[in-house]
N, C-alpha and C positions, 0 to 999 in steps of 0.2 A: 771209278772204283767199284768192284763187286761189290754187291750187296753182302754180306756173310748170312744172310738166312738162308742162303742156299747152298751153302760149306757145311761139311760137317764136322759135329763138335769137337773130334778131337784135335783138331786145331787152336781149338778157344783157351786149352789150358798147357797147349803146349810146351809154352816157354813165358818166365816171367821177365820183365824188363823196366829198367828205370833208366827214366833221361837226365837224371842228376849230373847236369854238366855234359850233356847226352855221351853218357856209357852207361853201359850196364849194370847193373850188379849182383842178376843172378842168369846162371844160362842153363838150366835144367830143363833140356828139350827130350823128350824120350822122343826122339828120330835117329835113326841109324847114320852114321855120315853117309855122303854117297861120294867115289871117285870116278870122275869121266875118264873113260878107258881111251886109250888110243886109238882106237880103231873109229870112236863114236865122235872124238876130236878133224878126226882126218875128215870123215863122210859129213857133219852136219853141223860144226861150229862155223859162222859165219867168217868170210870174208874183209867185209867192208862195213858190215851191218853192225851195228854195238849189242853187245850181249855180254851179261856178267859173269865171271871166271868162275863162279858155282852161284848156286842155287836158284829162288825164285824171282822174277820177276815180269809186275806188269804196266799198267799205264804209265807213262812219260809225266812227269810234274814239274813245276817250279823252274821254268827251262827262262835265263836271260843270259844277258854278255854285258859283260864287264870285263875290264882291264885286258883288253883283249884273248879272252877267254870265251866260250859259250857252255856255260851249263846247262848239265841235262840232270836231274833227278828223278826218280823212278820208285814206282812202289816197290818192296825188295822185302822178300824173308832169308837172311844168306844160311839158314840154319835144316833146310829141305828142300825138293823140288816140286812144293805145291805150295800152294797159299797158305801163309801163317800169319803170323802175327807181324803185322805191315809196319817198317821203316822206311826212312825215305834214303835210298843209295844215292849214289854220286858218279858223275863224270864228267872230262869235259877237255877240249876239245878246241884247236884254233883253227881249224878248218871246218868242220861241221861231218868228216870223213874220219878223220884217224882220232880215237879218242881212249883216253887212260883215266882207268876206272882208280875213284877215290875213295877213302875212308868213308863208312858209313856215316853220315848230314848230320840224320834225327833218329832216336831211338825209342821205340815205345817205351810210354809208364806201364806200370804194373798193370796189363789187362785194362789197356787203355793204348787204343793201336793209332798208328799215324796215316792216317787215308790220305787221298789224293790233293790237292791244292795248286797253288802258282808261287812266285814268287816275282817283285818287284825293286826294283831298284829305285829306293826314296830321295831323288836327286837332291833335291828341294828339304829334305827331312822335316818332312813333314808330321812324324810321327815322334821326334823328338828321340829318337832311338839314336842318333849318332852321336858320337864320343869323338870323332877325332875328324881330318879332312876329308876319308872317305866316308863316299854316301852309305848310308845302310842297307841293308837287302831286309826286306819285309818278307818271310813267307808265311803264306795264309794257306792252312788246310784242314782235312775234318779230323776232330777227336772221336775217336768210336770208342765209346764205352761196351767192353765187353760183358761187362758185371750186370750192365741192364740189360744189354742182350739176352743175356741166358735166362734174365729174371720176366723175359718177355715183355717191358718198358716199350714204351713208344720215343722217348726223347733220349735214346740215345747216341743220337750225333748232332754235334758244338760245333761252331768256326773258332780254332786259335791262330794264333800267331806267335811266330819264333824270327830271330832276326841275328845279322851278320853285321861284323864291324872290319871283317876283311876282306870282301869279296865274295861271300860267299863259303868259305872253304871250315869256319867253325862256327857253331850257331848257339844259342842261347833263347829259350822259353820264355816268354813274355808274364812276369810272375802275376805282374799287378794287375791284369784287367783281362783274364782269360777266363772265360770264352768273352772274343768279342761279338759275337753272334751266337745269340742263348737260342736253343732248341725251341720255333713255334708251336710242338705238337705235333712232328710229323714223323714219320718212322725212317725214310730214309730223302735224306736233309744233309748235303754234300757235296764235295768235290768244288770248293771254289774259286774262281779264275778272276783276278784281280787286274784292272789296267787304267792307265791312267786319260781322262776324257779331257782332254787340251781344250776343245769346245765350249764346254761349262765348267770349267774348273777347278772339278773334284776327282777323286775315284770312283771307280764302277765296281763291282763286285754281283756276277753272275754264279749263280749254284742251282744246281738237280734239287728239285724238292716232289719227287714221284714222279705225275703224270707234266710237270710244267720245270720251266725257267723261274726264278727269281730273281731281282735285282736289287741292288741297295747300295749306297751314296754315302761317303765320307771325306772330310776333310783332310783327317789324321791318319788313314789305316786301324786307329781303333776306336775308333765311336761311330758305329753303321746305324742308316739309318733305312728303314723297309721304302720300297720306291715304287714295285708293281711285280707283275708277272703274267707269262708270257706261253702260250704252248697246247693251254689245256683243249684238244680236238684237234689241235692243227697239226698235221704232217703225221708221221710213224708212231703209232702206241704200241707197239708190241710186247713191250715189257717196259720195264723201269728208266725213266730219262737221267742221265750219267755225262759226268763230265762236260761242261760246256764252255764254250769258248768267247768272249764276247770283244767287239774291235771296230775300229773305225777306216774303212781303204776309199781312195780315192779309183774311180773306173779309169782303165787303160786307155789313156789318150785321150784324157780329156782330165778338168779341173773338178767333176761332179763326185761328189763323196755318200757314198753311201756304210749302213752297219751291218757288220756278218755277225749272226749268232750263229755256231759251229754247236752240234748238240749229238752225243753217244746215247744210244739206247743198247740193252739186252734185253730179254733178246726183240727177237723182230729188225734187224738186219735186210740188207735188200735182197742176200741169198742168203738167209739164215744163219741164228746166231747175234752175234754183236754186230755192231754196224753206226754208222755215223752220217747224220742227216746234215744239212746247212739250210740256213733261211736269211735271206736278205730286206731288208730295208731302212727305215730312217729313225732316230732315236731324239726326242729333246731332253734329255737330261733326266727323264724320270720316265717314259713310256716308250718299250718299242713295238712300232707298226710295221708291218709289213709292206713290202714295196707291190702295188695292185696288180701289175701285172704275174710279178713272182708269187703272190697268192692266190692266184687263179692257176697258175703252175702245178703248184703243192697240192688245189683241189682236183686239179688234172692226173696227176701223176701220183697223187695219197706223198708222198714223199722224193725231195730231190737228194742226191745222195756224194757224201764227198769220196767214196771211193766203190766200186761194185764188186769188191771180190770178199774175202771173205776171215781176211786177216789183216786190217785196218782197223786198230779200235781206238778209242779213249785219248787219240791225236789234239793235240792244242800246240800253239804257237811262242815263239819266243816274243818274250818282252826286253826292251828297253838296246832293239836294235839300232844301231847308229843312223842318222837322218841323214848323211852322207851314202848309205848302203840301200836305206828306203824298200827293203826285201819286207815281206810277212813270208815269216819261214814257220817251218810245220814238220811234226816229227810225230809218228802214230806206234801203237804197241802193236807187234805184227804177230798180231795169233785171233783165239775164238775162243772166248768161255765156252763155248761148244766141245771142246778138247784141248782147251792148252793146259791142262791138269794130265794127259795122257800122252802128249805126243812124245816118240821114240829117243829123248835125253833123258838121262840121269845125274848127270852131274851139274848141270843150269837149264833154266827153260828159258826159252823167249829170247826174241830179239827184235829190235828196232826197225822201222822201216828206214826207207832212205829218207833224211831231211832230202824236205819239197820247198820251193817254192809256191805259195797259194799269190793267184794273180784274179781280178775283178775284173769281167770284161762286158760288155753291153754287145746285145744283134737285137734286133726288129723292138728294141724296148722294151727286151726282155735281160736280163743279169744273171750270170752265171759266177761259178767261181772255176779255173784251169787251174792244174796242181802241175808242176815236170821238177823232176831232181834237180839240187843245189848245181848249180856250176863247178861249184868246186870241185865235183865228182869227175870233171876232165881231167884236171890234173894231174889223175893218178890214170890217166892212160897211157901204155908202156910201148904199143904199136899200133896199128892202124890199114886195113885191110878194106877197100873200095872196089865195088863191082857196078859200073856206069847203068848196065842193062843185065838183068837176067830173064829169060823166058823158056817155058815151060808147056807139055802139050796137056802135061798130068800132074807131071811131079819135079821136081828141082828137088835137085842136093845141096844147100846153103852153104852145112858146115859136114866135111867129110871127116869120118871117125879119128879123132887124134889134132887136128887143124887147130883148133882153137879150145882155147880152156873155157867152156863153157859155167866153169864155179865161178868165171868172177868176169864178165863180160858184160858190154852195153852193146848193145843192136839197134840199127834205124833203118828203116826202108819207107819207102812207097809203094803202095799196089797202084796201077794204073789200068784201066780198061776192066772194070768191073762189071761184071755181068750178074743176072738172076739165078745165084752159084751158091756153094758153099767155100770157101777160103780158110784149111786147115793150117797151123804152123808146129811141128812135131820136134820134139827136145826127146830125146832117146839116147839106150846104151843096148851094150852087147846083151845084155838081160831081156832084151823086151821092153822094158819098164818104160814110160811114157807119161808125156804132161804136152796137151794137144790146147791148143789156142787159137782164136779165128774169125771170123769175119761170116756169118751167115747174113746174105745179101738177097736170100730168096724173101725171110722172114724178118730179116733186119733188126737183127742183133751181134754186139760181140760175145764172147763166149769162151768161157776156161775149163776144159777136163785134166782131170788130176783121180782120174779112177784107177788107172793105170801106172799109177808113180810109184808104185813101190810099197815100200810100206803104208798097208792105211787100215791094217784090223784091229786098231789100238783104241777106235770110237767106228760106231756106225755114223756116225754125223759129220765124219771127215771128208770125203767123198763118194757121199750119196749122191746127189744133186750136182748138175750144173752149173753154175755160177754165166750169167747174166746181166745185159746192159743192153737195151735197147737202144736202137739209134735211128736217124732218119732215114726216108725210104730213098731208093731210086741213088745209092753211093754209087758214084764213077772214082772216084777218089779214095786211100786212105793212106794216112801218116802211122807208123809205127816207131814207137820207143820200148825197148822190151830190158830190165835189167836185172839181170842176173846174179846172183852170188848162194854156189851152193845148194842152199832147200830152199829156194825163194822168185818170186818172177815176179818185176812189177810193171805191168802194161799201159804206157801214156797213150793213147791215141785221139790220133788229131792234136797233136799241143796239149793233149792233158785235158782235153773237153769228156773223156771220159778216163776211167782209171779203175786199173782191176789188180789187187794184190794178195798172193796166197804161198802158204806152205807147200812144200811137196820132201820126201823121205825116200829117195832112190835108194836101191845096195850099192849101188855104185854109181859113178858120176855120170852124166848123160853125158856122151861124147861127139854127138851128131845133132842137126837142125836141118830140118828138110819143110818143104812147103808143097803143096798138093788142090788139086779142085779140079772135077771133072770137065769144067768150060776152059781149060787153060788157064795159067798164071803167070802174068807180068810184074817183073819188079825193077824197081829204078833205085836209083841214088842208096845200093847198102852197103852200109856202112859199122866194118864190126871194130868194135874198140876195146884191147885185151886191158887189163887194168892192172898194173902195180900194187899192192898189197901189202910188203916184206919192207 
């Protein structure tokens, strides 16, 4: 969740709100409505991507599955196209792909805004919250006192809790014991991610408190108890630590289990901006340590990062995924406080990246995490176009003007016979307009330009820079996953060993894919898959 000392105030008193039974009961917003024109719906409403039918929205919250359903909730102001006064929206979804946006969850109190949080399903009810045979959903997240804010208070952000006795779908304010985590003295004190530790037999409760992690331990969901904290020098400081993720995965192909803390910072981002670190190691119940070789990583690298582009933020995981399914699925807000207050909509901002898969894998006894799109995202493939070998002396033409709907496509190939080159891959239209991706094998890096895409005088901070991923030297090999939809490109390569995801704002649709490098280019196994949608 943004900090709000960085927004300006007239946000703060834009609109008042009361969760009495969570509706409103006053909605005196001096904001103009805004209508998405036709023309802005065609070129840059997503695809396959979730995004809300108006106004704002940003980080992903309180995401689990129940009753065969998977929730997604999201910070949301439906009343302008910038940050206001934060509710938590709704959607959700029995594929993880096609999803129907619901009645707004939670509503702010009177200048008392609803920040970021999780939500959990109390199988066990543990918290005493349930009335009837289904479990209760527990959502925990921050109160932001507006009132202090402005009064320049330091303790204005609380942990509460609100809870569900259907699924999720209407919710009720926990009267008698809120806050359950009273304010230490810290200014920004937030964003907490709730799960359940099968190991020791409590709850975990991870939250942003500045420059660290905090943790803390409950029996009930409301009586936390302080356990340690986590962070302070290690890996990215670049700005404020935000939304964190905390979980227990077992490594791929084998029975060893280790803990991911998943941790957002603004800024200070790996290409600037917002941006999303992970750190691995082993947790007893009350301290987590870092796993040695992975902290010799972090002091190698200052930072390992879960994705390198530059519209990944504030991503966290579902809870209370079936053990039958055994997935950690992951869903990120696909923009940059760098510009997501600016970019080219008017009638909604923002949207969703692709639910990922996150997978745990071990090489030389070292641990990474690989992220690639939900499976489910086959499904909705409509035709299917294979080319065994392509080669090229300069340049290949992939996808020829008109061939393939490039707004809503998945791409995979191989490079093979890599040499000391550069390895461009070019999405283009009859304009010109451009968004170049690639493979530098001289200096060994991947690499995203979007200087060229179209619209981008809306911030200098959109595409200034390169966007960046170092990789190892001496590649004869690479795997390509590239998916498309609209204003968006999300780059897996290798299995997801690296990953680059960002905006782009054409006039019009790119309609061509071409690939290029002065040493010649070989491609194998591509494979373009047009996607269903309607």
């Amino acid at each position: 969740m943004k900090s709000t000392k960085h927004l300006p105030l007239v946000f703060y008193s834009a609109i008042l709100l009361s969760i009495g039974g969570c509706k409103p009961y006053s909605a005196a917003a001096q904001i103009t409505d805004v209508k998405t024109t036709s023309v802005e719906e065609q070129l840059y409403r997503p695809n396959f991507h979730y995004s809300p039918k108006k106004g704002w929205m940003n980080d992903p919250n309180g995401m689990f599955f129940a009753n065969g359903n998977y929730h997604l909730f999201y910070q949301y102001y439906p009343d302008g196209n910038k940050w206001g006064p934060m509710h938590w929206g709704h959607a959700i979804s029995k594929d993880l792909i096609k999803w129907d946006e619901q009645p707004i969850a939670i509503y702010p109190d009177k200048d008392k805004y609803i920040f970021s949080g999780s939500a959990v399903v109390d199988v066990n009810n543990t918290s005493g919250l349930g009335t009837g045979k289904t479990a209760p959903i527990v959502a925990i997240y921050t109160l932001h006192d507006m009132t202090k804010e402005k009064e320049n208070k330091i303790d204005v952000e609380q942990q509460d809790i609100a809870y569900s006795n259907d699924n999720g779908f209407t919710w009720q304010k926990f009267e008698e014991g809120n806050p359950v985590v009273k304010n230490p003295g810290i200014r920004d004190f937030r964003d907490p991610k709730v799960t359940w530790d099968e190991t020791h037999k409590q709850w975990i409760m991870v939250l942003a408190a500045q420059d660290r992690a905090q943790f803390y331990k409950s029996i009930n969901l409301k009586n936390w108890e302080y356990a340690s904290d986590f962070g302070k020098d290690i890996g990215a400081h670049g700005g404020v630590w935000e939304c964190p993720d905390f979980f227990q995965m077992k490594v791929e192909g084998t029975n060893e289990t280790k803990w991911v803390l998943i941790q957002s910072l603004n800024p200070g981002g790996a290409n600037g901006g917002s941006g999303t670190q992970y750190f691995i190691g082993d947790f007893d119940g009350t301290t987590f340590t870092l796993d040695t070789n992975f902290a010799q990583r972090v002091t190698t690298e200052k930072a390992v990062w879960l994705d390198y582009g530059k519209d990944n933020y504030a991503g966290v995981t579902w809870n209370n995924i079936p053990s039958s399914d055994g997935r950690k699925l992951f869903i990120g807000w696909m923009s940059n406080w760098d510009y997501a207050q600016q970019v080219p909509t008017t009638g909604w901002r923002s949207s969703m990246t692709v639910p990922r898969e996150i997978q745990l894998i071990k090489k030389d006894s070292d641990y990474s995490l690989i992220s690639n799109p939900v499976l489910e995202l086959e499904k909705y493939y409509s035709k299917t176009q294979k080319e065994k070998k392509l080669i090229g002396k300069e340049k290949l033409e992939i996808v020829s003007s008109g061939k393939v709907d490039l707004t809503k496509a998945v791409i995979s190939f191989r490079l093979e016979n890599l040499k000391n080159a550069v390895y461009n891959f070019t999405l283009s239209n009859a304009k010109g307009e451009s968004v170049t991706f690639g493979i530098n094998n001289s200096e060994n890096f991947l690499f995203l330009d979007r200087s060229k895409s179209g619209k981008i005088d809306f911030s200098e901070k959109f595409a200034s820079t390169i966007s960046k991923a170092l990789l190892n030297k001496n590649q004869k090999t690479a795997d390509l996953k590239i998916v498309l939809d609209k204003t968006s490109i999300e780059i897996f390569y290798n299995n997801g060993e690296k990953v680059m995801t960002e905006l782009f704002f054409p006039t019009q649709p790119f309609t061509s894919f071409s690939a290029s490098s002065n040493e010649g280019i070989e491609i194998n196994n591509l494979i373009i898959n047009q996607l269903k949608t309607n």
